[in-house]
mmJSON file of the N, C-alpha and C atoms, coordinates in Angstrom:
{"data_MODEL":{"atom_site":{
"group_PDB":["ATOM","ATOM","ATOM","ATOM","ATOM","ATOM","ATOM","ATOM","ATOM","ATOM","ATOM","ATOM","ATOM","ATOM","ATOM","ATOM","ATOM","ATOM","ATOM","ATOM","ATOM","ATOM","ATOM","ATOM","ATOM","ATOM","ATOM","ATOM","ATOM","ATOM","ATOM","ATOM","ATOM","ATOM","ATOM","ATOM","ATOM","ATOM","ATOM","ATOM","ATOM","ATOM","ATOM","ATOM","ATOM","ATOM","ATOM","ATOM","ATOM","ATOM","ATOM","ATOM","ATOM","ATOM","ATOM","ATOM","ATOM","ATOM","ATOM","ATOM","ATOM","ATOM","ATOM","ATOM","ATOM","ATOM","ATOM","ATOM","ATOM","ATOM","ATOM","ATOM","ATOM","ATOM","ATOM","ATOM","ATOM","ATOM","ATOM","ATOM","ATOM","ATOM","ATOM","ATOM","ATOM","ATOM","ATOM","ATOM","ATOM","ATOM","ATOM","ATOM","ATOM","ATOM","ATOM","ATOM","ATOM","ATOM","ATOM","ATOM","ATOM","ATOM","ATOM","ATOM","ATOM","ATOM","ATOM","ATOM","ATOM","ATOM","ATOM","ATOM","ATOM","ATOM","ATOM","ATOM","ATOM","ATOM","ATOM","ATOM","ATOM","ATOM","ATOM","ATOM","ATOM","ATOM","ATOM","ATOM","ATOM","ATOM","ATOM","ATOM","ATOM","ATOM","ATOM","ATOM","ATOM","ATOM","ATOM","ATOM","ATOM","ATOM","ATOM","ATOM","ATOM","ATOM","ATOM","ATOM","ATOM","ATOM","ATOM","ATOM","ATOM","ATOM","ATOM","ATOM","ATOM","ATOM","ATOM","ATOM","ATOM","ATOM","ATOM","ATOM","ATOM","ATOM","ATOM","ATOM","ATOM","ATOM","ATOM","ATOM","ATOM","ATOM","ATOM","ATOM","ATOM","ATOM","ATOM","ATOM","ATOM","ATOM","ATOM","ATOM","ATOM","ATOM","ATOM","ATOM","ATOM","ATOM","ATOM","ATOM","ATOM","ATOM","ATOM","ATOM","ATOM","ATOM","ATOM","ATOM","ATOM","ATOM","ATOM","ATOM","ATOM","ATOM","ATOM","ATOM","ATOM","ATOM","ATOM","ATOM","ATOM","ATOM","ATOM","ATOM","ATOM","ATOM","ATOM","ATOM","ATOM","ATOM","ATOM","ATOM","ATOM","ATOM","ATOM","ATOM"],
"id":[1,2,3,4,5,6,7,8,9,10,11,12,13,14,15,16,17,18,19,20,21,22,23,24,25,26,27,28,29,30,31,32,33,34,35,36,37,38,39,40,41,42,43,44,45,46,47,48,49,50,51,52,53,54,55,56,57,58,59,60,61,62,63,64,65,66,67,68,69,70,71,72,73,74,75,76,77,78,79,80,81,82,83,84,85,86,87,88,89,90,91,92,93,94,95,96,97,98,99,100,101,102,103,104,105,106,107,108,109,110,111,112,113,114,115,116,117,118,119,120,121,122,123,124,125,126,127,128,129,130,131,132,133,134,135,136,137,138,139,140,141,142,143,144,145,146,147,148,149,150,151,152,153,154,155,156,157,158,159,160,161,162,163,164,165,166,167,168,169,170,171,172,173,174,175,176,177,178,179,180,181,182,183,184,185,186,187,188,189,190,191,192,193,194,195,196,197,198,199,200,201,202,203,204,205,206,207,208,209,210,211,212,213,214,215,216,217,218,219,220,221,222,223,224,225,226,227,228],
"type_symbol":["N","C","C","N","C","C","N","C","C","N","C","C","N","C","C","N","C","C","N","C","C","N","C","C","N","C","C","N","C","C","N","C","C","N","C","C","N","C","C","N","C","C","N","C","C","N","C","C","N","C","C","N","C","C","N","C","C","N","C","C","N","C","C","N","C","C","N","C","C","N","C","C","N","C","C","N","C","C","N","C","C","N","C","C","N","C","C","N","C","C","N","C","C","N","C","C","N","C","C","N","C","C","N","C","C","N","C","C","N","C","C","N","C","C","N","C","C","N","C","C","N","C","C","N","C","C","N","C","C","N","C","C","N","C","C","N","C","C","N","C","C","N","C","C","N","C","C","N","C","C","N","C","C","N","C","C","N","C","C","N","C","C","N","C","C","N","C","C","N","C","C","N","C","C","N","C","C","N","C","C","N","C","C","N","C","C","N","C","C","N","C","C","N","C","C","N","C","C","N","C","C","N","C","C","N","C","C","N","C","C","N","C","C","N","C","C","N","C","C","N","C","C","N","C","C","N","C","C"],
"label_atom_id":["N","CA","C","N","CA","C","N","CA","C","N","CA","C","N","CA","C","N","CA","C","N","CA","C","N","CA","C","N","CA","C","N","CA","C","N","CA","C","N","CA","C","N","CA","C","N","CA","C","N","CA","C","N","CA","C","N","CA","C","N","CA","C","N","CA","C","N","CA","C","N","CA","C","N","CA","C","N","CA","C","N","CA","C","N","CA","C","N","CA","C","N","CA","C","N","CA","C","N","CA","C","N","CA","C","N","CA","C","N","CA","C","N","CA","C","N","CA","C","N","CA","C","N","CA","C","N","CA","C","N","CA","C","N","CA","C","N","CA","C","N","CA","C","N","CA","C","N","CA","C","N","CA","C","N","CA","C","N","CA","C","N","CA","C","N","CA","C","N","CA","C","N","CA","C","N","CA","C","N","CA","C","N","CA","C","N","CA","C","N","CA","C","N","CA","C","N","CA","C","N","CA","C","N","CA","C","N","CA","C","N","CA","C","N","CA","C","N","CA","C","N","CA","C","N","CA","C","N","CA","C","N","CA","C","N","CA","C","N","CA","C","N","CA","C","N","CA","C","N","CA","C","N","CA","C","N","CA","C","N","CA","C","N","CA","C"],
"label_alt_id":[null,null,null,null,null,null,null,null,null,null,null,null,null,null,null,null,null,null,null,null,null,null,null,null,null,null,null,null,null,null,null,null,null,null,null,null,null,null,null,null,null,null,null,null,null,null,null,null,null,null,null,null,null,null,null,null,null,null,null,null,null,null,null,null,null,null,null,null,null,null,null,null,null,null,null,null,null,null,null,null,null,null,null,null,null,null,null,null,null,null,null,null,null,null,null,null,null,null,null,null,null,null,null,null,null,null,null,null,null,null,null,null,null,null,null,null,null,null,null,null,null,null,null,null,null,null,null,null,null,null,null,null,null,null,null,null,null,null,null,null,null,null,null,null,null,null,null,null,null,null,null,null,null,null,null,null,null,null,null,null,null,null,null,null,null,null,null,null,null,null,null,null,null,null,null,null,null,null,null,null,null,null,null,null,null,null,null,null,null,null,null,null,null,null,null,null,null,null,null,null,null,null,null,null,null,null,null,null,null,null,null,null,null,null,null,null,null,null,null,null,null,null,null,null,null,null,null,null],
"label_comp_id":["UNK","UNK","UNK","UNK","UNK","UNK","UNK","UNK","UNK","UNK","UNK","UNK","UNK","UNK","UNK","UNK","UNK","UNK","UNK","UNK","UNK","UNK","UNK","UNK","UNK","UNK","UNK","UNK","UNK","UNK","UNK","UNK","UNK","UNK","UNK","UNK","UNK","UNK","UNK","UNK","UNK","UNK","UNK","UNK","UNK","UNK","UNK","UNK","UNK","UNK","UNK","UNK","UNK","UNK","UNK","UNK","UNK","UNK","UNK","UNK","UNK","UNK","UNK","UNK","UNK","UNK","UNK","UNK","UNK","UNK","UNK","UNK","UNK","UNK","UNK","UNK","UNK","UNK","UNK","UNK","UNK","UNK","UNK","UNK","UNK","UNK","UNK","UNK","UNK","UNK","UNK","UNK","UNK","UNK","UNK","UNK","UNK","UNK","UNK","UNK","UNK","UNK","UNK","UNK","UNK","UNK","UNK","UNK","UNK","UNK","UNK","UNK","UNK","UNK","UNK","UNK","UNK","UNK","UNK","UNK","UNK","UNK","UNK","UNK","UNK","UNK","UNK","UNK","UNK","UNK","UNK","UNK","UNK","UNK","UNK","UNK","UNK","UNK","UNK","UNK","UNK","UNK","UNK","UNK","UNK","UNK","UNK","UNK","UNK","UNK","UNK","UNK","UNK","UNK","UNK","UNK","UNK","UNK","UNK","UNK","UNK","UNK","UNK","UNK","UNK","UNK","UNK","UNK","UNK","UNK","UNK","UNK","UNK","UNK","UNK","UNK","UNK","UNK","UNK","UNK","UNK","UNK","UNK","UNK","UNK","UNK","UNK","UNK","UNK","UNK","UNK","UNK","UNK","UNK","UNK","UNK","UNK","UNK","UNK","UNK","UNK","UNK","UNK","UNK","UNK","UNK","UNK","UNK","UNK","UNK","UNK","UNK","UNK","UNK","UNK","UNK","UNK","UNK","UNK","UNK","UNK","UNK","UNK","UNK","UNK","UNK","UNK","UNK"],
"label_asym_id":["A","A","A","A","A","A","A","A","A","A","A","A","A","A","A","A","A","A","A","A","A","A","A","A","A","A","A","A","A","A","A","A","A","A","A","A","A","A","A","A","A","A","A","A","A","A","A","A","A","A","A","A","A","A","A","A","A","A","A","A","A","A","A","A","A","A","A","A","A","A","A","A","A","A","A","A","A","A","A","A","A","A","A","A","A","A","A","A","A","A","A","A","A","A","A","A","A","A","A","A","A","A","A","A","A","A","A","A","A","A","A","A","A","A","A","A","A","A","A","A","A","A","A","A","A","A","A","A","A","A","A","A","A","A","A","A","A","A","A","A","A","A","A","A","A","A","A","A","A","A","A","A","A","A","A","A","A","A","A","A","A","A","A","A","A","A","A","A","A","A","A","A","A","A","A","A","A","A","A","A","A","A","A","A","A","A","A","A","A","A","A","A","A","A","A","A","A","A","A","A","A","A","A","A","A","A","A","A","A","A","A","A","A","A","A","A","A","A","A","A","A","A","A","A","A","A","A","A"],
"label_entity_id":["1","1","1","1","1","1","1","1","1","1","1","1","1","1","1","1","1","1","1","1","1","1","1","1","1","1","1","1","1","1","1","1","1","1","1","1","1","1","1","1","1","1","1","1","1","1","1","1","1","1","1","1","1","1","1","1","1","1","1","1","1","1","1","1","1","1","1","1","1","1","1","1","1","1","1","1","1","1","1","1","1","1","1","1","1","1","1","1","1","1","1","1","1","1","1","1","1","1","1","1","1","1","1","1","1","1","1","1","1","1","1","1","1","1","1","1","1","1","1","1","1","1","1","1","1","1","1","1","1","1","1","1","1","1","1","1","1","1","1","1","1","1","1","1","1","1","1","1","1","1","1","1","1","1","1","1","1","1","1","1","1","1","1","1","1","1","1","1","1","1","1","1","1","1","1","1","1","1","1","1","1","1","1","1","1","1","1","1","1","1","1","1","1","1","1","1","1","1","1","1","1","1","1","1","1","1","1","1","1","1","1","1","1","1","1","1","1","1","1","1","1","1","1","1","1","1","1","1"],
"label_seq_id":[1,1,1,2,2,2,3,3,3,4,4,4,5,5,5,6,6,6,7,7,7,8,8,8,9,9,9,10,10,10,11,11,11,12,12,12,13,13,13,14,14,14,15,15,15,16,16,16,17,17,17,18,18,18,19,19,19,20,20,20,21,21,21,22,22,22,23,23,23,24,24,24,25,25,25,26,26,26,27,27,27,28,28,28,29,29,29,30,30,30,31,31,31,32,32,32,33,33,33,34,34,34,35,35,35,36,36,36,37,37,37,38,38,38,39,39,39,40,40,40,41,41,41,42,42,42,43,43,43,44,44,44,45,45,45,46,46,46,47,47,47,48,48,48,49,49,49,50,50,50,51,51,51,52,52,52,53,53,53,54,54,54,55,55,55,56,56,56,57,57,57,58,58,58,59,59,59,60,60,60,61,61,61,62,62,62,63,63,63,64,64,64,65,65,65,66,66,66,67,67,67,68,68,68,69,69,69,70,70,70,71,71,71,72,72,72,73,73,73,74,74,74,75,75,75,76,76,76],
"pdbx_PDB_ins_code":[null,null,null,null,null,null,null,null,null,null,null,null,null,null,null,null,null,null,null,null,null,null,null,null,null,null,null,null,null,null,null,null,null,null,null,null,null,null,null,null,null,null,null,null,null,null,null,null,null,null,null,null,null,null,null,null,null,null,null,null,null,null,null,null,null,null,null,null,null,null,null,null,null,null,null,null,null,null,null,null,null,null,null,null,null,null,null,null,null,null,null,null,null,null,null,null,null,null,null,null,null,null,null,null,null,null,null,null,null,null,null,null,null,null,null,null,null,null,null,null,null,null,null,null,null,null,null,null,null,null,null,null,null,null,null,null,null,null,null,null,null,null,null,null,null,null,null,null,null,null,null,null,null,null,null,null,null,null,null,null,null,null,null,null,null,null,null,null,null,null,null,null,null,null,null,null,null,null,null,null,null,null,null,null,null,null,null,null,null,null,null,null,null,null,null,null,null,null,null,null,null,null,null,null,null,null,null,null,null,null,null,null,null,null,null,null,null,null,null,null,null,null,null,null,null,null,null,null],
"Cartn_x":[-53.475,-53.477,-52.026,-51.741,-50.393,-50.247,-49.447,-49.432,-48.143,-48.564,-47.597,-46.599,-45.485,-45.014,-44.788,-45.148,-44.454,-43.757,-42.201,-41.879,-41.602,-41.497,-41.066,-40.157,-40.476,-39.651,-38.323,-36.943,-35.958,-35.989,-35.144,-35.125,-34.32,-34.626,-33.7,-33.127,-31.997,-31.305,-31.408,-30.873,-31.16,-30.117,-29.255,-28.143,-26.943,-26.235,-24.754,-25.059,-25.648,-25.75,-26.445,-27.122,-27.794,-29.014,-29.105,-30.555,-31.933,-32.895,-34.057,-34.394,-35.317,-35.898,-37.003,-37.598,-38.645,-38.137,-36.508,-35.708,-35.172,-34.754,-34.031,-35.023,-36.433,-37.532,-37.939,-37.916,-38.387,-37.406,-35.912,-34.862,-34.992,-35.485,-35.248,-36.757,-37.895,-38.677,-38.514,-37.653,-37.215,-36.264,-35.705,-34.49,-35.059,-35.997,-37.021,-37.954,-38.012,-38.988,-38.353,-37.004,-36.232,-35.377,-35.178,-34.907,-35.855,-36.837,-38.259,-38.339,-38.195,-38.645,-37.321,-36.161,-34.676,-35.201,-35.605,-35.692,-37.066,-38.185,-39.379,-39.0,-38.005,-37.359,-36.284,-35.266,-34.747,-35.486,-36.48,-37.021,-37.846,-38.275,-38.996,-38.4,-36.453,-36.051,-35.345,-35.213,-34.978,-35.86,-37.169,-37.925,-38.239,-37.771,-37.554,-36.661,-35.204,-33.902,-34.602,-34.414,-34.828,-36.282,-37.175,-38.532,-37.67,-36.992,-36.164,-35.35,-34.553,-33.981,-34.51,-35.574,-36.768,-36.795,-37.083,-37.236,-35.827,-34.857,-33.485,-33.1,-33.282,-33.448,-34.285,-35.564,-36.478,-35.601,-35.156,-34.657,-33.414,-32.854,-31.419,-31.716,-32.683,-33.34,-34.139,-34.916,-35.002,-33.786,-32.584,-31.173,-30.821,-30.704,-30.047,-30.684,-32.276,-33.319,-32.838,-32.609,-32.32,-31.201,-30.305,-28.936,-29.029,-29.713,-29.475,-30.392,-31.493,-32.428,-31.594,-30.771,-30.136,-29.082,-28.184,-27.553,-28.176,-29.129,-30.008,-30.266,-30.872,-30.729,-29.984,-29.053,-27.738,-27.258,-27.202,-26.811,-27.524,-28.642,-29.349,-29.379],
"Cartn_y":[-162.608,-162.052,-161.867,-161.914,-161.747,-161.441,-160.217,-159.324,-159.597,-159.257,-159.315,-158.399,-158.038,-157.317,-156.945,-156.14,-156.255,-154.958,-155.426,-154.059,-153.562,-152.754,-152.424,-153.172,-153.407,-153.823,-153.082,-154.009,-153.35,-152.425,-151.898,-150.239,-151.035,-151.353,-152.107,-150.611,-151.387,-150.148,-151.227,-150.436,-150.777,-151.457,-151.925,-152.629,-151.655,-151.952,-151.076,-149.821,-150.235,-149.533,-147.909,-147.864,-146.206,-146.123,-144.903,-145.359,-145.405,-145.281,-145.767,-144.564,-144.88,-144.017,-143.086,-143.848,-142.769,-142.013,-142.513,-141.791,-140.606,-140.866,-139.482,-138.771,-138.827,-138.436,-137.283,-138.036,-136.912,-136.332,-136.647,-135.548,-134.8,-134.674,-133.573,-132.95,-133.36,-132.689,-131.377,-131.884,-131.447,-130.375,-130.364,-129.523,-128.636,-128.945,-127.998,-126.754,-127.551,-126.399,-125.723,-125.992,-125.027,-124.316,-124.317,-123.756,-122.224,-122.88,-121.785,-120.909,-121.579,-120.57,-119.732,-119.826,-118.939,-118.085,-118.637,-117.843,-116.578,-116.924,-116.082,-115.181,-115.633,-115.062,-113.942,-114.227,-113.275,-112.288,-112.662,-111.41,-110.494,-111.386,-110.072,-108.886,-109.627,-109.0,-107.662,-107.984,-107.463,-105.954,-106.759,-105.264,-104.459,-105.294,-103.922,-103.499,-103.536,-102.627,-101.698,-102.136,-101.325,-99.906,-100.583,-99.749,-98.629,-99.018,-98.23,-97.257,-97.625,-96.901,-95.9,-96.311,-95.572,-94.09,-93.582,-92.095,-91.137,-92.204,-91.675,-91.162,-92.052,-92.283,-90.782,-90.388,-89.482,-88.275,-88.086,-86.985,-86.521,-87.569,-87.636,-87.055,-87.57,-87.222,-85.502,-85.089,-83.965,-83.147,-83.212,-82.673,-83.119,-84.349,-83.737,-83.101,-82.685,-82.411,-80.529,-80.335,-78.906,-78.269,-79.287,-78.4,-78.506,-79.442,-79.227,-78.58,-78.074,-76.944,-75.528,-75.404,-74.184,-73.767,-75.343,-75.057,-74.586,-75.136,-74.31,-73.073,-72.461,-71.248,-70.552,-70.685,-69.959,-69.894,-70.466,-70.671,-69.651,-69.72,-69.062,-67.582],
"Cartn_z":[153.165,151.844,151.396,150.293,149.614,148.715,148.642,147.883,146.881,145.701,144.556,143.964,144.127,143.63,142.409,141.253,139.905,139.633,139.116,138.874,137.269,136.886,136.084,134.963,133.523,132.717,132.519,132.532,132.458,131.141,131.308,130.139,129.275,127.918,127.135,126.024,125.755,124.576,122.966,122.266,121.294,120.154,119.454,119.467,119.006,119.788,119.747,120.928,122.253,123.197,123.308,122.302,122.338,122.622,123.083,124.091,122.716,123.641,122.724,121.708,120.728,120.111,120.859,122.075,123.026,123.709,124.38,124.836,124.072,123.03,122.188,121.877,121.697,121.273,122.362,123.542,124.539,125.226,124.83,125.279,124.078,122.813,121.827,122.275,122.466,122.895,124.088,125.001,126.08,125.966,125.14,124.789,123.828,123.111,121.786,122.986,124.113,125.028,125.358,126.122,126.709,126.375,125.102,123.631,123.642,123.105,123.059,124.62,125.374,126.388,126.666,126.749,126.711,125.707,124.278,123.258,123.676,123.851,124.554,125.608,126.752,127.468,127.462,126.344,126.143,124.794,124.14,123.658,124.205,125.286,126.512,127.22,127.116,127.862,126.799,125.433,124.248,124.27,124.392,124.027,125.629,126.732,127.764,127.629,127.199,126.761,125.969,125.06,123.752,123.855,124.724,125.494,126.704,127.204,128.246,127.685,126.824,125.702,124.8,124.384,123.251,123.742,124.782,125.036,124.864,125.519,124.589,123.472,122.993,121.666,120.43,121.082,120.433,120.97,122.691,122.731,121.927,121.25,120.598,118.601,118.817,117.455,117.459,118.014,118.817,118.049,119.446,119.335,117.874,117.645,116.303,115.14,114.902,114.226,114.256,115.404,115.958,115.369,115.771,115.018,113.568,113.084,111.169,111.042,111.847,111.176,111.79,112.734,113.199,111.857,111.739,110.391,108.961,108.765,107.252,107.51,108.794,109.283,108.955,109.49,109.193,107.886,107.6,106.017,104.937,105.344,104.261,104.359],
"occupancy":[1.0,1.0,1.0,1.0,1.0,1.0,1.0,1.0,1.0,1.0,1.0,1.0,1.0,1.0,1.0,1.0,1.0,1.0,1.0,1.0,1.0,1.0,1.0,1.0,1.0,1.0,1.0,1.0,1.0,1.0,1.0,1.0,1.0,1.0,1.0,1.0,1.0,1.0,1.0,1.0,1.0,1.0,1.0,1.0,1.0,1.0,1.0,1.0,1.0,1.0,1.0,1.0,1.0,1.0,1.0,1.0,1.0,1.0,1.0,1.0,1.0,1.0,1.0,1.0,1.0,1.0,1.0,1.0,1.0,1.0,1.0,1.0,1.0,1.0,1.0,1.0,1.0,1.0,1.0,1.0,1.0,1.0,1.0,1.0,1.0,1.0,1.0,1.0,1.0,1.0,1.0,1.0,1.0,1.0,1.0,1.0,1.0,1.0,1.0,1.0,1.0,1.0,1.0,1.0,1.0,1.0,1.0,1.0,1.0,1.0,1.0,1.0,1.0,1.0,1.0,1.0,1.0,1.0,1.0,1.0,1.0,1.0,1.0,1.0,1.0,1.0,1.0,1.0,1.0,1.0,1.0,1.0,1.0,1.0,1.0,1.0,1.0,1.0,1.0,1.0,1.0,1.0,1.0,1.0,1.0,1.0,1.0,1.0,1.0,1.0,1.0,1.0,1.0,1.0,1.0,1.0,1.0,1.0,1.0,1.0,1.0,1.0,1.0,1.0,1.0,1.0,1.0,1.0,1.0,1.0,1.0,1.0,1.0,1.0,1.0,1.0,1.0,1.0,1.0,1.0,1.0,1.0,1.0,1.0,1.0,1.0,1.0,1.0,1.0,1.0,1.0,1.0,1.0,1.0,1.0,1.0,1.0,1.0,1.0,1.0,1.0,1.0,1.0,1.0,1.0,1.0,1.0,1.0,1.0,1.0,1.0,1.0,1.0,1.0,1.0,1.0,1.0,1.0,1.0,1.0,1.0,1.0,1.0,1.0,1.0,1.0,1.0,1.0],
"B_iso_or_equiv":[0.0,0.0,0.0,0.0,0.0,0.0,0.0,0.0,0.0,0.0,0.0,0.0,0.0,0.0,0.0,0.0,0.0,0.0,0.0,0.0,0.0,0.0,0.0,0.0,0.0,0.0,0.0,0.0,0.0,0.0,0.0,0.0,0.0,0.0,0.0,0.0,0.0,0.0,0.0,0.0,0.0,0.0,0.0,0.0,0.0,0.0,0.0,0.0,0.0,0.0,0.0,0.0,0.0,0.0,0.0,0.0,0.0,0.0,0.0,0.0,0.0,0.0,0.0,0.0,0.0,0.0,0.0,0.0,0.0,0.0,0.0,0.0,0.0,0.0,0.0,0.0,0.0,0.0,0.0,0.0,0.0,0.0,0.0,0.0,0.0,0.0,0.0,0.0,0.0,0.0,0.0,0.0,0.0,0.0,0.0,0.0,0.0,0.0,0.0,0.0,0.0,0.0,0.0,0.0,0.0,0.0,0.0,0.0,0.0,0.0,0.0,0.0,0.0,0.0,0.0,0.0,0.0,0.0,0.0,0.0,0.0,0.0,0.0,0.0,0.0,0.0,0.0,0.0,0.0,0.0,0.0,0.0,0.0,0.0,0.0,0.0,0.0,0.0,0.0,0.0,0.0,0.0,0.0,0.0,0.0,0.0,0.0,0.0,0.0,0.0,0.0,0.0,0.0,0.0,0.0,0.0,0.0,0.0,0.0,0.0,0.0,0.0,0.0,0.0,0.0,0.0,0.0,0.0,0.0,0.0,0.0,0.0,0.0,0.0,0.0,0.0,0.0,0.0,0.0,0.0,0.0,0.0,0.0,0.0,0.0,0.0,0.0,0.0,0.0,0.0,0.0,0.0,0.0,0.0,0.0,0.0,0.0,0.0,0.0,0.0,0.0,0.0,0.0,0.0,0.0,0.0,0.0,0.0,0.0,0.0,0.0,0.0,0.0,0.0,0.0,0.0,0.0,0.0,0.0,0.0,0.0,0.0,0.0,0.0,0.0,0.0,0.0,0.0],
"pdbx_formal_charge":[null,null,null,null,null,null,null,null,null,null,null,null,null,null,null,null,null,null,null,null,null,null,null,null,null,null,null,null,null,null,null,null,null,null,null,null,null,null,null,null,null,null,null,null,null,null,null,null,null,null,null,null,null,null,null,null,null,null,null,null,null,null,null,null,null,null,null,null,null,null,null,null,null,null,null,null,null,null,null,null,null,null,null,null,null,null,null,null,null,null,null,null,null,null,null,null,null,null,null,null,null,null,null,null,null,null,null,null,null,null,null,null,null,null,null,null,null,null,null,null,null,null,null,null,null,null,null,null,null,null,null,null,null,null,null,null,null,null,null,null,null,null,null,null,null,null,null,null,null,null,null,null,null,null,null,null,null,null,null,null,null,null,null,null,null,null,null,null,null,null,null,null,null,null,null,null,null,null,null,null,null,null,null,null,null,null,null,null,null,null,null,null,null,null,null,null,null,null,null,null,null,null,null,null,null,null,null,null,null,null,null,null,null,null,null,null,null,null,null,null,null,null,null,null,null,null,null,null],
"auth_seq_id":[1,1,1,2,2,2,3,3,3,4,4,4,5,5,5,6,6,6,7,7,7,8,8,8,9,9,9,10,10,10,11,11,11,12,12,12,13,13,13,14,14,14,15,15,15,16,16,16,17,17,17,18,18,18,19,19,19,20,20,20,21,21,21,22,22,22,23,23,23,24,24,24,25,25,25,26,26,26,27,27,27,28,28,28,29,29,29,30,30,30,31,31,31,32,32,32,33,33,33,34,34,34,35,35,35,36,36,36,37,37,37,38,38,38,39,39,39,40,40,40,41,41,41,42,42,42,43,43,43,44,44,44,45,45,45,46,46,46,47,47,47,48,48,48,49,49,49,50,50,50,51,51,51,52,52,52,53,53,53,54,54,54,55,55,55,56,56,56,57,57,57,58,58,58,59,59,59,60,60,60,61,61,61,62,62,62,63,63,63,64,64,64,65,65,65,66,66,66,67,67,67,68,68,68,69,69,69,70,70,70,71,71,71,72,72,72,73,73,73,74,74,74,75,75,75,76,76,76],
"auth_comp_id":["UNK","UNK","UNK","UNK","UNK","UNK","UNK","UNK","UNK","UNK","UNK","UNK","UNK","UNK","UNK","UNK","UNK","UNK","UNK","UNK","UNK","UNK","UNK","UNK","UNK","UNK","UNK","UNK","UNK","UNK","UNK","UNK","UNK","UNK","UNK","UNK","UNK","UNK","UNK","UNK","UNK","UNK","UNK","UNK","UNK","UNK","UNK","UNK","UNK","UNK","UNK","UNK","UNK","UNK","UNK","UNK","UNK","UNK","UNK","UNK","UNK","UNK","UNK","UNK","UNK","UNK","UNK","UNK","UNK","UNK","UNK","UNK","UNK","UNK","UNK","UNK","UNK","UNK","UNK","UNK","UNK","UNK","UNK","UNK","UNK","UNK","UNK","UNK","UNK","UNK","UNK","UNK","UNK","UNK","UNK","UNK","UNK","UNK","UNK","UNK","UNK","UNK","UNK","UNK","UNK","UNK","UNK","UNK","UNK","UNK","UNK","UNK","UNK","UNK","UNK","UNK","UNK","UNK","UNK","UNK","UNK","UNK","UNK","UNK","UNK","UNK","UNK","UNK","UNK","UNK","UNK","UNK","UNK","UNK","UNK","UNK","UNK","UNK","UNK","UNK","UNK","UNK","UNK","UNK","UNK","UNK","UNK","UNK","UNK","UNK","UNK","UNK","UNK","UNK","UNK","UNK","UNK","UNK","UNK","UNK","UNK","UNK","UNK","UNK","UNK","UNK","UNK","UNK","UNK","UNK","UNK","UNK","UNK","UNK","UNK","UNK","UNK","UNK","UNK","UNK","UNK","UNK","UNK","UNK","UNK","UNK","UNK","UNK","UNK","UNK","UNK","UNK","UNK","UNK","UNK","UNK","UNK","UNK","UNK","UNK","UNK","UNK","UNK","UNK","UNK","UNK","UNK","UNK","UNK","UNK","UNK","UNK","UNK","UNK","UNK","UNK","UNK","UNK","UNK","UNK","UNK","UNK","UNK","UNK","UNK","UNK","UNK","UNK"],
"auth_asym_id":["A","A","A","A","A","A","A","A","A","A","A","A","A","A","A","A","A","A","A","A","A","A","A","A","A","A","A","A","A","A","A","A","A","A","A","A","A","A","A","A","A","A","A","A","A","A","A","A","A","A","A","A","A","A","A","A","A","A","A","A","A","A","A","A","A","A","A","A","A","A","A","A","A","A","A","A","A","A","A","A","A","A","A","A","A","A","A","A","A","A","A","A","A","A","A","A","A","A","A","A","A","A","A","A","A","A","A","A","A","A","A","A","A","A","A","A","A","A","A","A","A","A","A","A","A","A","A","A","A","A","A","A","A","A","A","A","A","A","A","A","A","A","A","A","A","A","A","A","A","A","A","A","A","A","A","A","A","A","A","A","A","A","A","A","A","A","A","A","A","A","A","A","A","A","A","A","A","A","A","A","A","A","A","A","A","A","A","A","A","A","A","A","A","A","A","A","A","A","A","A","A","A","A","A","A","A","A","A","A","A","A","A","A","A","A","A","A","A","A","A","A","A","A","A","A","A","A","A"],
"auth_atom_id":["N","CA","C","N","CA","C","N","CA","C","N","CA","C","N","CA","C","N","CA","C","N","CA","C","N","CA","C","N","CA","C","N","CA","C","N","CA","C","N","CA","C","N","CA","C","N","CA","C","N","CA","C","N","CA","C","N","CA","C","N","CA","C","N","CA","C","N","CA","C","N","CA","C","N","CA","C","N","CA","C","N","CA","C","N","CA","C","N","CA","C","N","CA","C","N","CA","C","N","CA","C","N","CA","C","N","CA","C","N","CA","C","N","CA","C","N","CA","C","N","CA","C","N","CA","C","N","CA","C","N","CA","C","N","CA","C","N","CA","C","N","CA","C","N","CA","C","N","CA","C","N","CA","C","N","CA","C","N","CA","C","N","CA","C","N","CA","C","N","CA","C","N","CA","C","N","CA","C","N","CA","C","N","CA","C","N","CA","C","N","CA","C","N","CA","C","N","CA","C","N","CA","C","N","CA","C","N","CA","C","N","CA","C","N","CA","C","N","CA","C","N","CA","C","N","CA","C","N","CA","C","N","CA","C","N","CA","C","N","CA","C","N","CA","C","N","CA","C","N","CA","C","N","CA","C","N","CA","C","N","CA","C","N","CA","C"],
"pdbx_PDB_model_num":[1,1,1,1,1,1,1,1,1,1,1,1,1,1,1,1,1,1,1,1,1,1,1,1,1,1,1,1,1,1,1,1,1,1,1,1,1,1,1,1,1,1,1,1,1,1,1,1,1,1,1,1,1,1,1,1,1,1,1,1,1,1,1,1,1,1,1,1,1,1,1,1,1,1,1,1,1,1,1,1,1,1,1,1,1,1,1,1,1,1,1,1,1,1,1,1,1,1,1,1,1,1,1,1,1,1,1,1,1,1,1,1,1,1,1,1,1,1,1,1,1,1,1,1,1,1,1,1,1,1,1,1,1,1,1,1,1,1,1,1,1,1,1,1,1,1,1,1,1,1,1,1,1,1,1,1,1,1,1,1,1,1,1,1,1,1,1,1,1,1,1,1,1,1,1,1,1,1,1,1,1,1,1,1,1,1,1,1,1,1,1,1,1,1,1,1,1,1,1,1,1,1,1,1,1,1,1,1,1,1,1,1,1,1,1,1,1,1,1,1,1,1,1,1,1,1,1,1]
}}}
């Protein structure tokens, strides 16, 4: 028995040496995902700062709620 080899058509470019249109197609595809997922990624990491932060934040409001009602106090 004898077996045939076939390989692959060479990768042709397109004139004036730039790669193909399927090629640029699925490197912008490729680069559009990993785009999105950095982007998904760092807003996850956005709203755990900001969530970690948040109780800060109310106690600071609190304190400053206190002293401008101590100040009308006084005042009056």
């Amino acid at each position: 028995m004898t077996r045939t080899v076939v390989s692959a058509p060479p990768r042709r470019r397109s004139a004036g040496g730039f790669p193909s249109f399927r090629l640029l197609e699925a490197l912008s595809f490729t680069a559009s995902a990993i785009f999105s997922g950095l982007l998904i990624f760092w807003l996850g990491v956005t709203v755990a700062v900001v969530g970690g932060v948040g109780p800060f934040a109310g106690t600071l409001g609190f304190l400053v709620e206190s002293r401008r009602r101590r100040r009308v106090g006084a005042a009056a």
